[in-house]
N, C-alpha and C positions, 0 to 999 in steps of 0.2 A: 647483891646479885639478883637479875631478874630473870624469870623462866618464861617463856611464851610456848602456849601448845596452842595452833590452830585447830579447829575441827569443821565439819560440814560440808565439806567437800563435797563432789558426786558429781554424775551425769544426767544432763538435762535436754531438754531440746530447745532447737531455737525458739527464741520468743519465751520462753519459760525462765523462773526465777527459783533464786535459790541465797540462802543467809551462811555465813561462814562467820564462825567464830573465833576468839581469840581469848581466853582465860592468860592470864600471868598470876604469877606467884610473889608472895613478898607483901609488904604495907605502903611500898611507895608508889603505888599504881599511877596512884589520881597527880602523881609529882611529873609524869611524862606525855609528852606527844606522842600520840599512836600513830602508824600509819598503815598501811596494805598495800603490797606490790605484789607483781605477778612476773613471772617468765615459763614464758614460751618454748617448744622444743626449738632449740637451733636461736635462737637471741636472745638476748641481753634482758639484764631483767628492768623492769620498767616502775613507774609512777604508779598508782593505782590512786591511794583517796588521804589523807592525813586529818585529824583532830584534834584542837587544842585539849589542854589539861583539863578546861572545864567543859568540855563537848560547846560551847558557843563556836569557837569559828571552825571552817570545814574548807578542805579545798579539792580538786578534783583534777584529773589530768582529764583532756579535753576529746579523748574516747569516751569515756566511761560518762560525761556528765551529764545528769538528767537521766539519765540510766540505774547508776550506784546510788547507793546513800551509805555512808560511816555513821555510826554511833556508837559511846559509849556508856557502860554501868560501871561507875565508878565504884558502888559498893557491893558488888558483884566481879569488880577487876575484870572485868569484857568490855572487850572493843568487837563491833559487829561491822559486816559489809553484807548492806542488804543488797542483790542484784536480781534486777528486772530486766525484760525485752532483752534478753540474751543474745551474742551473734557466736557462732563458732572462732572467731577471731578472739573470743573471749575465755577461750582454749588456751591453758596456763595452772601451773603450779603458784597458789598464792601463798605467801608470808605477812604476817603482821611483823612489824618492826614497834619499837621504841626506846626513844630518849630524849634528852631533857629541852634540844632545841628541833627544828625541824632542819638546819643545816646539818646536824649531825647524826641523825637518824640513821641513815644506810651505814653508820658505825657503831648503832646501839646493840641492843638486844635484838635478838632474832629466833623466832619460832623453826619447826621443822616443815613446815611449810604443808598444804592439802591441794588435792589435786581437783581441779573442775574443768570437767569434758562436756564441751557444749554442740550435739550433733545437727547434722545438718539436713 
């Protein structure tokens, strides 16, 4: 069993940046894809950013890219989403997810998610 607590959340302005974290529990960390998604008041929740196991490859949904960065400490069990150049649009509750493929993610573990308010 793997535990996910997000942290770092907050309120920011636009154009301003802010890291949100992910801590998990357990010794399998470094065995999982991480990933970060976000939802919105009133939609679905979305794509955000994923990490292979060894933090080489990275992918992005096609808001956020060039924008986010994901990284992870594997021996520190954190997965990070750094975010720059902020828009309000980027108003959303995020979660870290993981598990063992990236097809089955949005059926792995899952944090209680942190809240980032981005004003306008």
């Amino acid at each position: 069993q793997v535990q996910l607590v997000e942290s770092g959340g907050g309120l920011v302005q636009t154009g301003g940046s802010l890291r949100v974290s992910c801590v998990a529990s357990g010794r399998t960390f470094s065995r999982y894809i991480m990933g970060w998604f976000r939802q919105a008041p009133g939609k679905e929740r979305e794509f955000v950013a994923a990490i292979s196991q060894s933090g080489i490859k990275t992918s992005y949904a096609d808001s956020v890219k060039g924008r986010f960065t994901i990284s992870r400490d594997n021996a520190k069990n954190t997965v990070y989403l750094q975010m720059n150049s902020l828009k309000p649009e980027d108003t959303a509750v995020y979660y870290c997810a993981g598990d063992s493929t990236i097809l089955t993610i949005s059926k792995g573990y899952w944090g209680q998610g942190t809240q980032v308010t981005v004003s306008s």
